[in-house]
C-alpha positions in Angstrom: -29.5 121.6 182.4 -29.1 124.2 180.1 -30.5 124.8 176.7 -27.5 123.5 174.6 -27.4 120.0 177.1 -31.3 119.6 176.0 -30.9 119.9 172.7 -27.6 117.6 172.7 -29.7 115.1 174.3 -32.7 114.9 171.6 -30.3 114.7 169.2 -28.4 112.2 170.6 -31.7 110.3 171.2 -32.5 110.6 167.7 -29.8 109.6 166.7 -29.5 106.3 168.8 -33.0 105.5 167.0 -32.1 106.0 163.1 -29.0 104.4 164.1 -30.8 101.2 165.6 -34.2 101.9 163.2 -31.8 102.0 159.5 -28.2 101.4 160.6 -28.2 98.1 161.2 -29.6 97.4 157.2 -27.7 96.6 154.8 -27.4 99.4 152.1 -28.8 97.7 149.5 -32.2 96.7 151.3 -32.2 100.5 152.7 -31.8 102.1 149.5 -34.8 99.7 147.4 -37.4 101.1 149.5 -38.4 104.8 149.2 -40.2 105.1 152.5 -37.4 104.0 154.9 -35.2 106.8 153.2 -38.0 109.1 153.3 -38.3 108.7 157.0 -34.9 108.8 157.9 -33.9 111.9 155.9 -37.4 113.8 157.9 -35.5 112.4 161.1 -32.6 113.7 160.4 -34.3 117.2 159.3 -35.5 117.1 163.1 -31.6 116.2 164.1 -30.7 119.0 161.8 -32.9 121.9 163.8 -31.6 121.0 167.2 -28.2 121.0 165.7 -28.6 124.8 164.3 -29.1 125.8 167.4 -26.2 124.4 169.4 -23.4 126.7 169.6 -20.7 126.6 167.1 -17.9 125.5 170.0 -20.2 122.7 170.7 -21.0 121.5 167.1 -17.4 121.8 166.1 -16.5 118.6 168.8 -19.7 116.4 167.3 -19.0 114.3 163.7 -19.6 116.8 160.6 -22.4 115.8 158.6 -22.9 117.3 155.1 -27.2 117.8 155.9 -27.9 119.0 152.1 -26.9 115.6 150.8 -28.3 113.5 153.4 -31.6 115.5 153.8 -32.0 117.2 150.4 -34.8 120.1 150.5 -38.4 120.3 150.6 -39.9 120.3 147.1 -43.7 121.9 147.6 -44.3 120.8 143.7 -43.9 117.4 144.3 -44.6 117.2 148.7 -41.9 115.4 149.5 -38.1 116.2 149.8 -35.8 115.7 146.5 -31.8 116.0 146.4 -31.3 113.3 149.0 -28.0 111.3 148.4 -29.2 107.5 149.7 -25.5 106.7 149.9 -25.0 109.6 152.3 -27.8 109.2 153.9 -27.2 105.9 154.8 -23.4 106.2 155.6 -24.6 109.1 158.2 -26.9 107.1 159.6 -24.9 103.8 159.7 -21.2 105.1 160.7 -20.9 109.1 161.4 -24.2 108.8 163.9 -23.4 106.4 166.2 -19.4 108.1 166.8 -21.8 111.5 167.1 -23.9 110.0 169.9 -20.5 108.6 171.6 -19.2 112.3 171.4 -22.9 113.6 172.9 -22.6 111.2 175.5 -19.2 112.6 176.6 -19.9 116.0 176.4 -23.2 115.7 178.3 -21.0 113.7 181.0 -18.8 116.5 181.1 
């Protein structure tokens, strides 16, 4: 397996898990409680450093996700991240993740 199929896999496994974990909320329930979007958004930070290193010919057949908005940046003032759009973030998580791990599935089949 090489180095691109591993990391197409862990993100595909993670996201199968924010998909079953946050997806299947409704957005209003999501967005009322600050440690469910905290947790998803460091998630998808994880998602996001597997997915730097994927090569760009691989990344352009996945779903395009806009990472700023959905997993802000790291504010050391205040520890935690700040920027996060919970609309975004929950969109990604509910719709664009589980066509992406479709698409990872079929690549790593292939």
């Amino acid at each position: 397996m090489t180095l691109a199929a591993w990391y197409l896999h862990d993100i595909g496994r993670l996201a199968k898990k924010l998909s079953r974990e946050f997806g299947v909320l409704p957005y209003e329930k999501f967005v009322r409680d600050a440690k469910k979007i905290e947790s998803a958004a460091t998630k998808l930070v994880i998602m996001k450093e597997g997915w730097v290193w994927l090569p760009s010919k691989i990344r352009q057949h996945l779903v395009p996700i806009d990472w700023r908005a959905v997993i802000g940046k790291w504010d050391r003032d205040a520890g935690r991240r700040v920027g996060i759009d919970p609309r975004k973030l929950w969109d990604t998580i509910a719709r664009k993740l589980p066509e992406m791990n479709r698409k990872i599935e079929a690549l790593l089949e292939s």
